[in-house]
C-alpha positions in Angstrom: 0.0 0.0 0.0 2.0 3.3 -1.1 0.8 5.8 1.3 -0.1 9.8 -0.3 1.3 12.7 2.1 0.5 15.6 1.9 2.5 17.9 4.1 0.4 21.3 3.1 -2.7 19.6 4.0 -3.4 20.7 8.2 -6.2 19.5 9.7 -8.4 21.2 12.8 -10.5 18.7 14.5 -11.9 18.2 17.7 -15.6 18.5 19.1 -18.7 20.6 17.9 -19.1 23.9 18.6 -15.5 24.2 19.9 -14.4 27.1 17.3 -13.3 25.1 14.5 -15.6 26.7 11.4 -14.9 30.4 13.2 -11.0 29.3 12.7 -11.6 28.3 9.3 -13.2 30.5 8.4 -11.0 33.4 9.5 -7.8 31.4 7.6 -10.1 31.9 4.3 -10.8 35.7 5.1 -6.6 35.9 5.2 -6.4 34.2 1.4 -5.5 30.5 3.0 -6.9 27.7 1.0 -9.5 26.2 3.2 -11.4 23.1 2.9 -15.3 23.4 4.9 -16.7 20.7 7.1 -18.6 18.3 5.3 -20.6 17.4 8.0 -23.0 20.8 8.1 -23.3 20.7 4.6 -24.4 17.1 4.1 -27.1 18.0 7.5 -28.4 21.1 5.4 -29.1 18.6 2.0 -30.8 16.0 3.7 -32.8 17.9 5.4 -33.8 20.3 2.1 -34.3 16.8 0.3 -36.4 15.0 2.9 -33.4 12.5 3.6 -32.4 10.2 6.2 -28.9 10.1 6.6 -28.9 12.6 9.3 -27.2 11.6 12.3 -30.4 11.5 14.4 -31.7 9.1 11.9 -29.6 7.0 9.8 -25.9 7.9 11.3 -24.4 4.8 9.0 -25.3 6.6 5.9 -24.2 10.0 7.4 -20.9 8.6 8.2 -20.9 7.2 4.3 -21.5 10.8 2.8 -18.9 12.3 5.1 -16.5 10.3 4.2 -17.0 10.2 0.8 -17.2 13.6 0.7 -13.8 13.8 3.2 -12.1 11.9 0.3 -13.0 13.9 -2.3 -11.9 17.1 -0.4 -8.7 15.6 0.0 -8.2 14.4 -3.9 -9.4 17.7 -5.7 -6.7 19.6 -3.9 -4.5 20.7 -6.3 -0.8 19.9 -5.0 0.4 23.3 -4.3 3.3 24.8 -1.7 0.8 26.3 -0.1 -0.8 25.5 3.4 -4.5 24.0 3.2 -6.4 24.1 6.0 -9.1 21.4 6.6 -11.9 21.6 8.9 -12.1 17.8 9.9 -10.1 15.3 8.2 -11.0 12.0 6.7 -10.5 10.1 10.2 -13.1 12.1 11.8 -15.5 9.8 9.9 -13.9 6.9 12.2 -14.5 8.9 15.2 -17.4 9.4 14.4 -18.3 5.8 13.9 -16.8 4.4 16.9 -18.4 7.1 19.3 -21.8 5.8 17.8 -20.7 2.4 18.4 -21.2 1.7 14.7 -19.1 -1.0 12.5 -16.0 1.1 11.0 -15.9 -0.3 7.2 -12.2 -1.7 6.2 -12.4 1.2 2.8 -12.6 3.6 5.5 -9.9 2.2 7.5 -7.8 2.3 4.5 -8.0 5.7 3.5 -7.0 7.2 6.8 -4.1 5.2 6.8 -3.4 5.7 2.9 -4.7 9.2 2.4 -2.2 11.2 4.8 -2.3 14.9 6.1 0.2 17.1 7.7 1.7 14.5 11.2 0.6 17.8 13.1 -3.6 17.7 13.7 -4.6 21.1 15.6 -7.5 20.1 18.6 -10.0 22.5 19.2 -10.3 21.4 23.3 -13.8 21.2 24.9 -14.4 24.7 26.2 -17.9 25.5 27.9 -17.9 29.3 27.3 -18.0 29.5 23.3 -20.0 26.2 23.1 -23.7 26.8 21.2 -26.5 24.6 20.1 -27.9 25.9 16.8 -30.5 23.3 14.5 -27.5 21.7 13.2 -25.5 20.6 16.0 -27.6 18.8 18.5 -25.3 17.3 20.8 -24.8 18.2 24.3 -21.5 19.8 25.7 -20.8 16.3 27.2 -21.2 14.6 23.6 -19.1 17.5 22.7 -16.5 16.2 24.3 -16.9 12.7 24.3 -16.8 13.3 20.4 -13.1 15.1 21.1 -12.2 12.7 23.1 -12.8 9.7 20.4 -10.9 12.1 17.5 -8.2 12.0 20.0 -8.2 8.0 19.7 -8.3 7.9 16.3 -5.8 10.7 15.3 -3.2 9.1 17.6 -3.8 5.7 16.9 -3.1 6.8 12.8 0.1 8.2 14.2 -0.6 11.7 14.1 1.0 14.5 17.1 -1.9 15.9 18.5 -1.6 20.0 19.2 -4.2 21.3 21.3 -5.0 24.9 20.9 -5.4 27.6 23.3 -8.5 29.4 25.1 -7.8 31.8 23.1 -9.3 34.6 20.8 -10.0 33.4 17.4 -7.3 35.8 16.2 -4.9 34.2 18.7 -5.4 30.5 17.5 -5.1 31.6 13.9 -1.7 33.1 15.0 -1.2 29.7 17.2 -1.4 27.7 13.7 -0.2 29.5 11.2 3.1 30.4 13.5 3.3 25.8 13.8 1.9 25.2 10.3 4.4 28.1 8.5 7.5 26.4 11.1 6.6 22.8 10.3 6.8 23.3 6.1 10.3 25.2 6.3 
């Protein structure tokens, strides 16, 4: 199996609500390349199309969508110098999947392992003041974190060093990762 790294390619993870699109966001506003979370996107869909694979429905075919559309994100990249900043990588579908106690397909499994990012993934840590529910993101603050602490798992048991951000501004953990992203590609 020849594995594909991509050093450009960073990845912010961790749980919901925990400051991760804000981040990304702000990292597009600058002129970074920025990949979205697929999960919100898939949510808004299948609910606009009267579907099921929602994850308070059918979280198997959720996890499917995401993952396909996780591997996707990765493969259009063009290969370019240039950072690229993901919000949630293709092993968050794993996490996923084992926090919901649902089987983890081998093609899945694969990827992660074949499919490779940046060694440095950036955590967004669980942190109770800038957590909010909205009619996307459902889960509790405890789910929250139980959700960081399965990417946790999974990141580390790819291989990957694990660099949690600060409380911070959003400002100040842009700074954070471009200051470790820019250091690591020199």
């Amino acid at each position: 199996m020849n594995k594909k790294v991509r050093d450009h390619f960073f990845i912010v993870t961790g749980g919901p609500g925990m400051g991760k699109t804000a981040i990304i966001a702000a990292l597009r506003e600058m002129g970074h390349i920025t990949v979205p979370e697929t999960g919100r996107e898939i949510i808004r869909q299948q609910v606009a199309a009267g579907g099921q694979a929602l994850p308070w429905a059918n979280r198997q075919a959720f996890a499917r969508l995401m993952f396909e559309q996780s591997l996707q994100d990765y493969l259009e990249q063009p290969a370019t110098s240039r950072p690229v900043f993901f919000d949630r990588g293709i092993a968050d579908t794993i996490g996923y999947l084992e926090l919901c106690r649902l089987r983890v397909p081998e093609e899945m499994e694969r990827a992660a392992t074949l499919y490779r990012f940046n060694p440095t993934v950036f955590l967004t840590p669980p942190w109770m003041a800038i957590y909010e529910h909205d009619k996307e993101r459902k889960q509790s603050f405890k789910e929250a974190v139980q959700t960081y602490e399965s990417m946790i798992k999974v990141y580390s048991r790819l291989g990957y060093r694990l660099v949690k951000l600060p409380e911070a501004t959003v400002a100040e953990r842009v700074a954070f990762i471009l200051d470790k992203a820019l250091s690591l590609l020199l």
